[in-house]
N, C-alpha and C positions, 0 to 999 in steps of 0.2 A: 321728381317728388320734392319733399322741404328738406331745406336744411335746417340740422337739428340747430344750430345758433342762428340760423334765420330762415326757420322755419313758417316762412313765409313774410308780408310786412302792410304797413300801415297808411296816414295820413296826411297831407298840410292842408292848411285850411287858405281859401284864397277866394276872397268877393268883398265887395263893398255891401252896405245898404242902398237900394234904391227907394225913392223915395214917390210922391204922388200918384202915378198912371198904376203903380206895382199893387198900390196897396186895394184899387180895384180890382185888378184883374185877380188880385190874389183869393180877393175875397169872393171870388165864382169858382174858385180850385175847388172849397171843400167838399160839396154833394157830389161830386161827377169823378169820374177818372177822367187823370192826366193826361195830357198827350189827342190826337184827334187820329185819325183812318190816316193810312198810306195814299197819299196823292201824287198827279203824274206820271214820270214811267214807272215808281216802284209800284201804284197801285195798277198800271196796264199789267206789268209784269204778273203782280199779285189774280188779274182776275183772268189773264191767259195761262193758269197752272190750276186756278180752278180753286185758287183758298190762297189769304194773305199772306204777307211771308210773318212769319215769328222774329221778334228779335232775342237774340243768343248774346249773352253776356258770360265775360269770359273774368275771372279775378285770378283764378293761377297765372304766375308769370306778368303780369299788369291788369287795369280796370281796362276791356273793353266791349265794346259794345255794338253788334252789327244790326244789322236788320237785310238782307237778302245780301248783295254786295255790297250795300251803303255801309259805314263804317261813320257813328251816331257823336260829335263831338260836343261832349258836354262838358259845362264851366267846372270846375275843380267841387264845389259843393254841392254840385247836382251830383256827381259822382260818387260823393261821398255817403248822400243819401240814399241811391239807387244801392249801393253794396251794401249798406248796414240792413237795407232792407232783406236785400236777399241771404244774406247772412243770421240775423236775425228772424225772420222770415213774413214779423207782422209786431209792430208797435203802434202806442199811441202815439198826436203828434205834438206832448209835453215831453214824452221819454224820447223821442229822437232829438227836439231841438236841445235837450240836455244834455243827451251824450253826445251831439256832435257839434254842443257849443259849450261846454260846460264852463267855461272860463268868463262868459257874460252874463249880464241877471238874466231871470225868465223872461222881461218880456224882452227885452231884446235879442234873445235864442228864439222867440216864437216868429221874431218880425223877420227873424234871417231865413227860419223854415218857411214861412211864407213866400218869400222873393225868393228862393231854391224851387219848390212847387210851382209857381208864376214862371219861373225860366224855364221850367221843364211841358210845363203846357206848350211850350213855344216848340218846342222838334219836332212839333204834325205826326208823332209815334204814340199811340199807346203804354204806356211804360210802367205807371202809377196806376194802383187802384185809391183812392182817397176815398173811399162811402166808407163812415166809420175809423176805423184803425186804419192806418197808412199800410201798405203792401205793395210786392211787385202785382201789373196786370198779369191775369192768367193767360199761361202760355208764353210766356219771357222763359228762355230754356238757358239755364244758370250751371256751369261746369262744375263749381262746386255742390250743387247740389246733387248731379246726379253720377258723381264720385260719391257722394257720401253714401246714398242710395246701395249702390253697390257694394260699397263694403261693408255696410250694417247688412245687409243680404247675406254677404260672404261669412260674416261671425254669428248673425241668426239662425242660419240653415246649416246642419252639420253636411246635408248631401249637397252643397252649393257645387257646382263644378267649377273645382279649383281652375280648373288649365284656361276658360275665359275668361273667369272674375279678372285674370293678370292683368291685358292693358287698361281695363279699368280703375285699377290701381296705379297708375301712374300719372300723375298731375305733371302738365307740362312746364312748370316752374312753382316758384314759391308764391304764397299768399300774397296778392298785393306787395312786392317789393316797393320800398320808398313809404310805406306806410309807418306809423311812428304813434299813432294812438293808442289808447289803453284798450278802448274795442278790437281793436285788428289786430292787435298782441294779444288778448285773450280768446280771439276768435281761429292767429294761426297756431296756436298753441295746444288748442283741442283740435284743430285738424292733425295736426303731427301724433298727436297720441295716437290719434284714431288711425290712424295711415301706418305705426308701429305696428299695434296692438293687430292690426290687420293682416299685415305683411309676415307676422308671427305665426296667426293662424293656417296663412297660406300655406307655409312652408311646412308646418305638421301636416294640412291633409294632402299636399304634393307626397310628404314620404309616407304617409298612411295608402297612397294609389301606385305606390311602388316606382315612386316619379327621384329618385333620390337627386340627380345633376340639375332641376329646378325646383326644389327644395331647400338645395344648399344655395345652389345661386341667389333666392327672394331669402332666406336666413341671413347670406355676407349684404347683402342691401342694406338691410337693416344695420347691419354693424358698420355699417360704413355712411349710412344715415347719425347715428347715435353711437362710438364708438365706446361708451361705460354704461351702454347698454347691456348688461347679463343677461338677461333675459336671450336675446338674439345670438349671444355665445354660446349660450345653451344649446338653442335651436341647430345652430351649425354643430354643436358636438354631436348631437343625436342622431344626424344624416352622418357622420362620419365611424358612429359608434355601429351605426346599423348595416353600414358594408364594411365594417371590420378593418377600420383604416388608423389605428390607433397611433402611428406617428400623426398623423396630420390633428388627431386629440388632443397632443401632448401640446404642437404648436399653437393651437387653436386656444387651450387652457391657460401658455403661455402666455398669450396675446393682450388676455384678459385680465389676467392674473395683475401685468406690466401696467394694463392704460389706470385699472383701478387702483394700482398703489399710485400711480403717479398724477393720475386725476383730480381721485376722490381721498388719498391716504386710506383706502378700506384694504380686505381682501376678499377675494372668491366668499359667496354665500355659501353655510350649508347646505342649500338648493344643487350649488353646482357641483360640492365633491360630492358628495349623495348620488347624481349621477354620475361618476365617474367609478365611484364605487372605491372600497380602499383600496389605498395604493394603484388604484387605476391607470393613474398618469401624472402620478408624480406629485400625492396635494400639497397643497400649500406650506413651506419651510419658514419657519420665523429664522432667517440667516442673520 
């Protein structure tokens, strides 16, 4: 999952303008989707399994991007449009060359989205829908999306079944590490909440189904995801409060007590002696 200080990561930007042949082909990009049919062995492969392969794009842990065993190498600013996309999920193509050029005027942000779209026609894949608003082609199977999927699942539905939502909860690294834009940092930054606020929920309906040893276990996750996180201290006292294990409270309270003085300079919320109840475990001492 993310780390709470880098909770995933962002961008560099890297291409030139191209100039004359681009600015044709570019200009046949926009009515059509990007990219053309699987040809060769992927498309033999594709028509002896009886349907094409999909391509899977991967942004936890790095931008990649396969299509059956192929493994799809795209220039740095096609990549970066391909994830804004899927991250975003559908822009216009003024608001994408702005936010992932925003440092040049407009038209020269348009002519760079142009030669990006123009290079991406070029990987014979599918990839781009360009009719209208810019989007991924349907059927691009995107890991962060269908993590998210799942954990708005798991906080919508009180009767989700906690015990499989779990590996679905686990992003096999951070957002785009190496990324460094203001998109990718606002985008890993609601993943992480999300993937909190998640892991929170889990661990209340693990001990709601009498599951307390992976209740507490996705509780310390979290604390060890975000560790002035209270909220997730809480979580962990309540599995602890609920089999009656009150040293392990008092450490627990401790723990908390310690990161948020030395943190944040705060102390324990009303929230947290309230559960402990008075003199439960020892509240907070102005020494």
């Amino acid at each position: 999952m993310v780390n709470p200080t880098a909770t995933a990561a962002c961008v560099t930007e890297v291409g030139a303008a191209v100039v004359g042949s681009i600015a044709a082909g570019a200009a046949a990009v926009g009515a059509t989707e990007v990219g053309a049919k699987p040809t060769g062995a992927a498309a033999d492969a594709g028509r002896e399994s009886g349907r094409p392969e999909r391509p899977r794009l991967r942004l936890f842990g790095g931008f990649d991007l396969c299509c059956g065993p192929e493994r799809l190498a795209l220039p740095l600013n096609s990549q970066r449009l391909v994830a804004l996309l899927a991250l975003r999920v559908t822009t216009s193509r003024s608001q994408a060359a702005g936010i992932l050029w925003p440092e040049v005027s407009e038209r020269q942000a348009s002519g760079r989205l142009r030669t990006t779209l123009w290079r991406l026609q070029r990987t014979d894949r599918t990839i781009l829908d360009c009719r209208g608003r810019l989007a991924l082609a349907a059927g691009v199977e995107v890991d962060v999306t269908t993590w998210a999927r799942g954990a708005r699942r798991l906080l919508d539905d009180p009767d989700a079944a906690a015990g499989t939502a779990l590996p679905a909860l686990r992003p096999v690294g951070d957002l785009l590490p190496g990324w460094y834009e203001d998109w990718v940092l606002a985008e890993r930054e609601r993943l992480r909440q999300l993937q909190l606020h998640t892991l929170e929920t889990l661990s209340g309906r693990l001990l709601d189904q009498g599951r307390p040893a992976e209740a507490l276990d996705t509780a310390l996750r979290v604390v060890q995801l975000d560790p002035t996180r209270e909220s997730a201290h809480r979580a962990a006292i309540r599995v602890h409060l609920a089999e009656g294990n009150f040293g392990e409270v008092v450490r627990q309270f401790d723990a908390c007590r310690t990161v948020l003085r030395r943190e944040l300079g705060v102390g324990p919320s009303p929230l947290l002696l309230a559960l402990l109840g008075a003199g439960a475990a020892g509240p907070e001492r102005d020494d």
